[in-house]
MDAnalysis code that builds the backbone (N, CA, C; Angstrom):
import MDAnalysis as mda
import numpy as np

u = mda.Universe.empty(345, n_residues=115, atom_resindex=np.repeat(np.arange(115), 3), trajectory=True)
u.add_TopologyAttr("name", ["N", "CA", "C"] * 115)
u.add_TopologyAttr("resid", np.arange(1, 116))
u.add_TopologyAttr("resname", ["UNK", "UNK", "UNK", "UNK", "UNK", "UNK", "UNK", "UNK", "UNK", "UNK", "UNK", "UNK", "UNK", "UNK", "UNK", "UNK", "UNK", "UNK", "UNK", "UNK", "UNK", "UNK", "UNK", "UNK", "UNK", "UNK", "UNK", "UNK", "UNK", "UNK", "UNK", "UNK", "UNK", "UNK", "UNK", "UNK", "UNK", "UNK", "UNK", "UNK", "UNK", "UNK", "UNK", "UNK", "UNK", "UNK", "UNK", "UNK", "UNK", "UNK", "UNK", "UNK", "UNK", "UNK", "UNK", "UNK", "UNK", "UNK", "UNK", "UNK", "UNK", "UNK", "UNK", "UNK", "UNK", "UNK", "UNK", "UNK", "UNK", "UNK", "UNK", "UNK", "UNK", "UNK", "UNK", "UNK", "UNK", "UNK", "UNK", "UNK", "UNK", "UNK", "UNK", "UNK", "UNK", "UNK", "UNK", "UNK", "UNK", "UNK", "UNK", "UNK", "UNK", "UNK", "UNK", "UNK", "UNK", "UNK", "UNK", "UNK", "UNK", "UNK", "UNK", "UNK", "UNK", "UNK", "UNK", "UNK", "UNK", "UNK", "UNK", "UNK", "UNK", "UNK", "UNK"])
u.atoms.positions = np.array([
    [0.838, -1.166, 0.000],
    [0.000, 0.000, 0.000],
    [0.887, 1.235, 0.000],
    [0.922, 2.293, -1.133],
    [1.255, 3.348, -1.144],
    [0.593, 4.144, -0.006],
    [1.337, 5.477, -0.150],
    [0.830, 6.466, 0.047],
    [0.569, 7.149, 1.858],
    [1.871, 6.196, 2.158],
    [1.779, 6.556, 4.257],
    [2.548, 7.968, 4.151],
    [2.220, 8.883, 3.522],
    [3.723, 9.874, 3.642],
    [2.774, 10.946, 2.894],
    [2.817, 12.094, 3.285],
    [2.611, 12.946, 2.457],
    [3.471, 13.739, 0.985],
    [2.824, 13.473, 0.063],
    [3.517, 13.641, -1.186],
    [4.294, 14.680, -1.430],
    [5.413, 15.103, -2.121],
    [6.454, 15.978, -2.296],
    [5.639, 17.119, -3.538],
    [5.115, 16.134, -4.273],
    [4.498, 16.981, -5.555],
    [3.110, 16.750, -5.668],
    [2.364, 17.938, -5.913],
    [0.769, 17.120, -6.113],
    [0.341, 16.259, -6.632],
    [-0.475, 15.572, -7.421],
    [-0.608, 14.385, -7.651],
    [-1.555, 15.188, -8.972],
    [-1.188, 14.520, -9.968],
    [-1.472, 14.775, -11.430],
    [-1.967, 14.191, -12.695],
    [-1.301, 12.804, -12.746],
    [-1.801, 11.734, -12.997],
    [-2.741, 10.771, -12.704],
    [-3.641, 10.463, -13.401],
    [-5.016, 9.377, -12.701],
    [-4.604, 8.124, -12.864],
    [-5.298, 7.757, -12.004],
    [-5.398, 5.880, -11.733],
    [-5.427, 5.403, -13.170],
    [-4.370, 4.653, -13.207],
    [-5.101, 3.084, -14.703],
    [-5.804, 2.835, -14.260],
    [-6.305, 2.097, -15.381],
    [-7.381, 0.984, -15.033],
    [-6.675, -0.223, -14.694],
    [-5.936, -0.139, -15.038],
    [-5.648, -1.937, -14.062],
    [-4.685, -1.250, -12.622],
    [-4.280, -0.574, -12.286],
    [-4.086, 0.311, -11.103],
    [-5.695, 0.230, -9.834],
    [-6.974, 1.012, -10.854],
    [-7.856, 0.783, -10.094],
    [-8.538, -0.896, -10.193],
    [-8.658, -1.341, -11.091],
    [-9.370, -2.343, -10.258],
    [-8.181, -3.242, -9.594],
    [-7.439, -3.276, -9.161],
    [-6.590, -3.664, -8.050],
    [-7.330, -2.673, -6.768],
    [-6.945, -1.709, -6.732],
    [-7.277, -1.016, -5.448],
    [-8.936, -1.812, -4.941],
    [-9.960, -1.600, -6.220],
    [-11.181, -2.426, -5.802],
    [-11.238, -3.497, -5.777],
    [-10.221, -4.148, -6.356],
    [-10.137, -5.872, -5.571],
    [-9.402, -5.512, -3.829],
    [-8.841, -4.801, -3.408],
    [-8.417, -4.484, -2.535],
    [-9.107, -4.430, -1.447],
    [-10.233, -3.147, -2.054],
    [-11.514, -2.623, -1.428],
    [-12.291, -3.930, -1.011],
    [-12.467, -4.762, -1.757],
    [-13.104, -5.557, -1.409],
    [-12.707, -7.067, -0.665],
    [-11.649, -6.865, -0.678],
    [-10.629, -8.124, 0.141],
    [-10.582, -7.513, 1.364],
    [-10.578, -6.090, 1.728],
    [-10.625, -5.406, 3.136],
    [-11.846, -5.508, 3.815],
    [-13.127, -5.609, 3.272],
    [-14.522, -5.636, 3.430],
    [-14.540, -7.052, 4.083],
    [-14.062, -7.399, 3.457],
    [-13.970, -9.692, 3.669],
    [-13.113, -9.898, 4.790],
    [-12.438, -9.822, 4.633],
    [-11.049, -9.806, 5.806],
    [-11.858, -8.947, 7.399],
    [-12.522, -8.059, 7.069],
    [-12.874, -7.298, 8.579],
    [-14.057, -8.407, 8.753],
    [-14.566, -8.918, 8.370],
    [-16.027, -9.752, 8.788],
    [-15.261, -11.253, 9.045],
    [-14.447, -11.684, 8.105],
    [-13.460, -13.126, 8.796],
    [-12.516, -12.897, 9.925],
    [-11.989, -12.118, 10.063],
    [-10.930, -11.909, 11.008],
    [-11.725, -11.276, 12.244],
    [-12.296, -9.984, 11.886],
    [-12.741, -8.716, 13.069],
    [-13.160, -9.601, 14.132],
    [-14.093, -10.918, 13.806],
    [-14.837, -11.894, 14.957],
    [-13.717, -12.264, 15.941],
    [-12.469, -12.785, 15.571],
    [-11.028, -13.141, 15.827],
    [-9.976, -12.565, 16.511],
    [-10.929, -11.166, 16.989],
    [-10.053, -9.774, 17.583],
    [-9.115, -9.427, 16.787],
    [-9.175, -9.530, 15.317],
    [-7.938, -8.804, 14.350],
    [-8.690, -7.581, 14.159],
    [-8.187, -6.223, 14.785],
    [-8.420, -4.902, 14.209],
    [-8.522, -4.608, 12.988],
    [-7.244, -4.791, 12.175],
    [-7.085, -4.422, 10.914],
    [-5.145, -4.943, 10.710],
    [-4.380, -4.566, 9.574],
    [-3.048, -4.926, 9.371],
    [-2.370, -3.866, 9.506],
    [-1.292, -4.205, 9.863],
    [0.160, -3.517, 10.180],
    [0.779, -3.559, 8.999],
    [1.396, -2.621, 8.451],
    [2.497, -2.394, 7.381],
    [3.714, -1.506, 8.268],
    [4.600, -1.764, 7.759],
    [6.191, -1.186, 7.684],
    [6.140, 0.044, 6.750],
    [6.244, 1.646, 7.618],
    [6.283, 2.554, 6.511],
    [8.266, 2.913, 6.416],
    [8.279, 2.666, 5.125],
    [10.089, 3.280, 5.160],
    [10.231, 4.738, 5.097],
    [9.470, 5.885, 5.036],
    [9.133, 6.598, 4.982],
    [9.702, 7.254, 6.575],
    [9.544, 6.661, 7.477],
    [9.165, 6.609, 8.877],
    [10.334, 6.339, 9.495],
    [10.364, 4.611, 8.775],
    [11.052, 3.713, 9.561],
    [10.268, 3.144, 11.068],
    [8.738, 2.691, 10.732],
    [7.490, 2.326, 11.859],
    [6.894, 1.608, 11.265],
    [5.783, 0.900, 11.975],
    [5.015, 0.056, 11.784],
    [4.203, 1.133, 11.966],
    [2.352, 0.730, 10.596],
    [1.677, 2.146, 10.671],
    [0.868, 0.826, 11.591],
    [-0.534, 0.851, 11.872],
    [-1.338, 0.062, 12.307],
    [-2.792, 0.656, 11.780],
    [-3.483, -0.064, 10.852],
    [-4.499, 0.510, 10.130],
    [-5.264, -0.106, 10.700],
    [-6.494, 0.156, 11.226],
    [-7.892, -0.778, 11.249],
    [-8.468, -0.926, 10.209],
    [-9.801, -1.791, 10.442],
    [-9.833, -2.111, 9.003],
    [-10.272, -1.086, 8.182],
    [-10.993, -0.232, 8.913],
    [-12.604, 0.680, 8.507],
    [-11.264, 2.246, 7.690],
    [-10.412, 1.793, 8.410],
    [-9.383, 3.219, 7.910],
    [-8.403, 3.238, 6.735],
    [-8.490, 1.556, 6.722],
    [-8.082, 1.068, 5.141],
    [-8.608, 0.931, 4.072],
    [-9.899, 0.655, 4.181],
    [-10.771, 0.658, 3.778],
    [-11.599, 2.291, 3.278],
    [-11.000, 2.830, 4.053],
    [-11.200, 4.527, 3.744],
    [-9.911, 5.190, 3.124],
    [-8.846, 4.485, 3.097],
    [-7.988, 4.997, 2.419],
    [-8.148, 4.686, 1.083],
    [-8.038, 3.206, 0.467],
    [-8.652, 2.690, -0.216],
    [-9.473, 3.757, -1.057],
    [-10.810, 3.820, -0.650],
    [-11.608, 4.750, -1.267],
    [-11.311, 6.009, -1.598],
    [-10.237, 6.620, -0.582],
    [-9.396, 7.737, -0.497],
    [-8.791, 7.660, -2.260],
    [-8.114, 6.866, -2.358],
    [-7.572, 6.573, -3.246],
    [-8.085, 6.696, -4.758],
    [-9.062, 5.912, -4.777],
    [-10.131, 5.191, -6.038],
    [-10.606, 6.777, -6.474],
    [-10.991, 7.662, -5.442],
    [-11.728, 8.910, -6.042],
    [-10.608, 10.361, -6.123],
    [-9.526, 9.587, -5.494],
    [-8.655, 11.577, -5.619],
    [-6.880, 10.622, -6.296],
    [-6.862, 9.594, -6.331],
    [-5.601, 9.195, -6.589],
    [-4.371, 8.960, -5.696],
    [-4.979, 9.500, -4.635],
    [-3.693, 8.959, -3.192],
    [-3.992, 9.107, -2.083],
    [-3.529, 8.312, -1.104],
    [-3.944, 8.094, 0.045],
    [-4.105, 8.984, 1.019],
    [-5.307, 9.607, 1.970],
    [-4.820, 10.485, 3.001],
    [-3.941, 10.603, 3.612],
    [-2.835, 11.355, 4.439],
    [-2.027, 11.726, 5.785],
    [-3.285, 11.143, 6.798],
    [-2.462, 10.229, 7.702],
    [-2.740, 10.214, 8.780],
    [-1.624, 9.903, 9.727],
    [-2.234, 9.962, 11.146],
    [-1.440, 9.709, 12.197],
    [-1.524, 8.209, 12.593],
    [-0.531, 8.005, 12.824],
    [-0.096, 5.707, 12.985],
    [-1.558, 6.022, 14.379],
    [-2.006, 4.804, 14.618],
    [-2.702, 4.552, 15.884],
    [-2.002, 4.773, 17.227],
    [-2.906, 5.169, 18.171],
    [-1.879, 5.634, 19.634],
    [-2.387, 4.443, 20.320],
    [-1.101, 4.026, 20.508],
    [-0.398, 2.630, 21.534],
    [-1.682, 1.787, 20.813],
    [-1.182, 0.853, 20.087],
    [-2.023, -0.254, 19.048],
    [-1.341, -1.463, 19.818],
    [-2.321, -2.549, 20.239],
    [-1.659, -4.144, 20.359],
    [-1.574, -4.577, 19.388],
    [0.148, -4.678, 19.052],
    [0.619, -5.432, 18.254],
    [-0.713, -6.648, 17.910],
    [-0.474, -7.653, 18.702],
    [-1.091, -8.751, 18.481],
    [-2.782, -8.919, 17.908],
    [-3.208, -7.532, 18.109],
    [-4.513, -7.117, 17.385],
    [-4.366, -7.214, 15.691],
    [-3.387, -6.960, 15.176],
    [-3.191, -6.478, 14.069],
    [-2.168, -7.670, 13.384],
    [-2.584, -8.094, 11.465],
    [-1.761, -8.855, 10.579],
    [-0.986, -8.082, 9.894],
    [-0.230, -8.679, 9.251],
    [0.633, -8.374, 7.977],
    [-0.498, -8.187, 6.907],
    [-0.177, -7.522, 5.500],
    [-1.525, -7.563, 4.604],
    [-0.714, -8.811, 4.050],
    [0.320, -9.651, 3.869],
    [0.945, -10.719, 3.190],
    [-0.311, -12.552, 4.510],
    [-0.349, -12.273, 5.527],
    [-0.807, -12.769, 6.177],
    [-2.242, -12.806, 5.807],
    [-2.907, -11.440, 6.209],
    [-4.113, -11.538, 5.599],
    [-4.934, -11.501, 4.883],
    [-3.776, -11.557, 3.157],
    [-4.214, -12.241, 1.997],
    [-4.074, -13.633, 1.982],
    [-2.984, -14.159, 2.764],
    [-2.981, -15.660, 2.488],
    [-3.704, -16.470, 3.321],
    [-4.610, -15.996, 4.272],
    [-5.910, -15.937, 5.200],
    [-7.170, -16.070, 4.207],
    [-7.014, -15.073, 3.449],
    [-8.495, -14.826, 2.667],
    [-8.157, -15.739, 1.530],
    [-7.137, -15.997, 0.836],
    [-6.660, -17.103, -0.192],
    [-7.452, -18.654, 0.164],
    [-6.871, -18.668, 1.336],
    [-7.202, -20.185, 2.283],
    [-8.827, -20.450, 2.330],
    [-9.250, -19.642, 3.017],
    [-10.625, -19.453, 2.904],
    [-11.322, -19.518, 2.050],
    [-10.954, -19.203, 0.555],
    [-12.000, -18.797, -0.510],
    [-11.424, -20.508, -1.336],
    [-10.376, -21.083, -0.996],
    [-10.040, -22.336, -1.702],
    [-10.828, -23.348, -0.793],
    [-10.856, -23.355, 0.372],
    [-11.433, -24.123, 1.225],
    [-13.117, -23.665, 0.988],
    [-13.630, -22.761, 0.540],
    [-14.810, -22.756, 0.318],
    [-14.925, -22.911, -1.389],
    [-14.309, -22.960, -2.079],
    [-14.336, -23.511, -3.141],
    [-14.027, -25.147, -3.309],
    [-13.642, -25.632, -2.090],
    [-13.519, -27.167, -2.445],
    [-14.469, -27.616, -1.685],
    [-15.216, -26.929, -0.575],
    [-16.533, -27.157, -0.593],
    [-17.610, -27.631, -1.451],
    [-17.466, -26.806, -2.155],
    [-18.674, -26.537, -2.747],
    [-18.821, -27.450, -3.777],
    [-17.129, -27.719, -4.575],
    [-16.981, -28.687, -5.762],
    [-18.125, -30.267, -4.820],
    [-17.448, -30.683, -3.500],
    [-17.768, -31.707, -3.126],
    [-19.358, -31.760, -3.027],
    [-19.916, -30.917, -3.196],
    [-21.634, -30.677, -2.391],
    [-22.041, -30.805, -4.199],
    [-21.358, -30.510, -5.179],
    [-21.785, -30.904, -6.269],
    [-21.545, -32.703, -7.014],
])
């Protein structure tokens, strides 16, 4: 995920299209992920900003708003990392794609068998 840093130059250029529908496959892997996980006490994911040199800690609802942030102006809001976040609340987004991967194969081999 781009965009933890506030930009040097305004932003000028628009989204591709294969730029955006990534972000809305995104959008919508964040939507999925807060209803599988959120039950699980996962807040939302942790990324590494180099920018920083920190871990940011996003919930989901704020990634999910960045996200959208994104899709309609081309880059992500400035915000401030979360104050004092439990680690252990929060995934990797590498974790909690290969979470939602698992899930959607395991409900796809479901389903083959029920046929």
């Amino acid at each position: 995920m781009a965009g933890m840093s506030e930009p040097e130059e305004p932003f000028d250029e628009p989204i591709g299209d294969d730029e955006r529908e990534l972000l809305q496959q995104d959008l919508i892997d964040v939507e999925t992920l807060k209803a599988l996980l959120g039950p699980r006490d996962i807040k939302g994911v942790v990324f590494f900003c180099p920018d920083c040199d920190e871990d940011h800690y996003l919930a989901w609802d704020l990634l999910a708003g960045n996200l959208k942030e994104m899709l309609a102006v081309g880059e992500s809001p400035v915000h401030e990392p979360a104050y004092e976040p439990n680690p252990d609340e929060y995934v990797s987004w590498d974790y909690a794609r290969g979470y939602l991967d698992g899930y959607e194969s395991f409900r796809d081999e479901e389903e083959q068998e029920k046929s």
